[in-house]
C-alpha positions as CSV (number, residue, x, y, z in Angstrom):
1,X,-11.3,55.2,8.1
2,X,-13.9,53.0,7.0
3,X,-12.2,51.9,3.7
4,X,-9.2,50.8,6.0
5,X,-11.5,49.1,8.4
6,X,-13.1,47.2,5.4
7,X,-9.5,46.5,3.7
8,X,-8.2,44.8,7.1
9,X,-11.4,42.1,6.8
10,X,-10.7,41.7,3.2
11,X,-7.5,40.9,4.0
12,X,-8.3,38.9,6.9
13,X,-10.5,37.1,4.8
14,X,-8.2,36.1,1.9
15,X,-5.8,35.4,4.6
16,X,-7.9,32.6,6.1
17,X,-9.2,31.1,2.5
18,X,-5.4,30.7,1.3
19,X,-4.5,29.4,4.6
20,X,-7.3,27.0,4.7
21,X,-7.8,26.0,1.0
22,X,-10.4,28.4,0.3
23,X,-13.0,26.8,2.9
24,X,-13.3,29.4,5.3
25,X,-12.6,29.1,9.2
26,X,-16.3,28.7,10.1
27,X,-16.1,25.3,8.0
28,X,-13.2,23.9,9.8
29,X,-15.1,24.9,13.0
30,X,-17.7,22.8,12.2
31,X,-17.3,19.1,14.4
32,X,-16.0,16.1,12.1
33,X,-17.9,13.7,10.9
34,X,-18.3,10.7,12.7
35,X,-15.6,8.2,10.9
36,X,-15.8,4.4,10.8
37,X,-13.4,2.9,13.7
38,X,-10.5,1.8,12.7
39,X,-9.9,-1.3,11.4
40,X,-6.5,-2.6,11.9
41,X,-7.0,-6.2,9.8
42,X,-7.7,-3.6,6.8
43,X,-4.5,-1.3,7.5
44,X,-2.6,-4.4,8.0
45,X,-3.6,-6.4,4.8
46,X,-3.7,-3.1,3.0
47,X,0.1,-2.5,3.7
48,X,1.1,-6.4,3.9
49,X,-0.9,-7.3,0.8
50,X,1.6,-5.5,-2.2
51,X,4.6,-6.6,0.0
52,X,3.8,-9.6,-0.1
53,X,3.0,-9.8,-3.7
54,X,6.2,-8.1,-4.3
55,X,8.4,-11.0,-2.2
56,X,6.1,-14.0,-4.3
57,X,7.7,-12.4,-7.5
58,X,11.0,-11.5,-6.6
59,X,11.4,-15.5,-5.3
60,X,9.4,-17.1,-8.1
61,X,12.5,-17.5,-10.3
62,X,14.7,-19.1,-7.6
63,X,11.5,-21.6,-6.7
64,X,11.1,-23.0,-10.2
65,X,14.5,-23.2,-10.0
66,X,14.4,-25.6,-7.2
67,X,11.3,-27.6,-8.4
68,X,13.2,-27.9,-11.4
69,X,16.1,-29.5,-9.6
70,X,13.9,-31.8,-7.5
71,X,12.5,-33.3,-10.5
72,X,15.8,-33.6,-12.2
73,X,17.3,-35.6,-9.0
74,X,13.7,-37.4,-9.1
75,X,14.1,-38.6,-12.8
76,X,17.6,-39.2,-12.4
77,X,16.6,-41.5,-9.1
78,X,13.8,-43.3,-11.4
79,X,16.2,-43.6,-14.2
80,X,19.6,-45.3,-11.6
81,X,16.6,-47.7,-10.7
82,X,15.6,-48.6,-14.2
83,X,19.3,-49.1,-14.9
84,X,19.9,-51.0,-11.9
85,X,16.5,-53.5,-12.7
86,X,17.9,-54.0,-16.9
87,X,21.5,-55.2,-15.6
């Protein structure tokens, strides 16, 4: 009867360590340590931040694009004016 009784904790016991990852109920008794409060700036510029970067590279082409075409109407304005001053 004893050998039963001892099987049931051993089984008990490797029940709990796979359910708990091998740490044992008494540790997951134990109270939490005290965490840091939480810092929503931090969370927000950690979730923000890649998106953001992600939006920058996606538009960079159509941007240059767009420089590009403002210094083309630019030079083209510069160069109607030069022709206009010769004649």
């Amino acid at each position: 009867m004893q050998s039963l009784d001892q099987r049931l904790i051993d089984l008990k016991n490797s029940f709990e360590e796979t359910v708990t990852g091998r740490q044992g109920l008494a540790t997951l008794a134990e109270k939490p340590e005290e965490k840091a409060p939480f810092n929503w700036k931090k969370e927000l510029e950690e979730i923000v931040h890649p998106l953001m970067d992600d939006l920058k590279q996606l538009t960079e082409r159509p941007r240059k694009m767009e420089q590009l075409k403002n210094e083309q109407m630019l030079q083209e304005d510069h160069l109607l004016v030069l022709d206009n001053n010769i004649y």
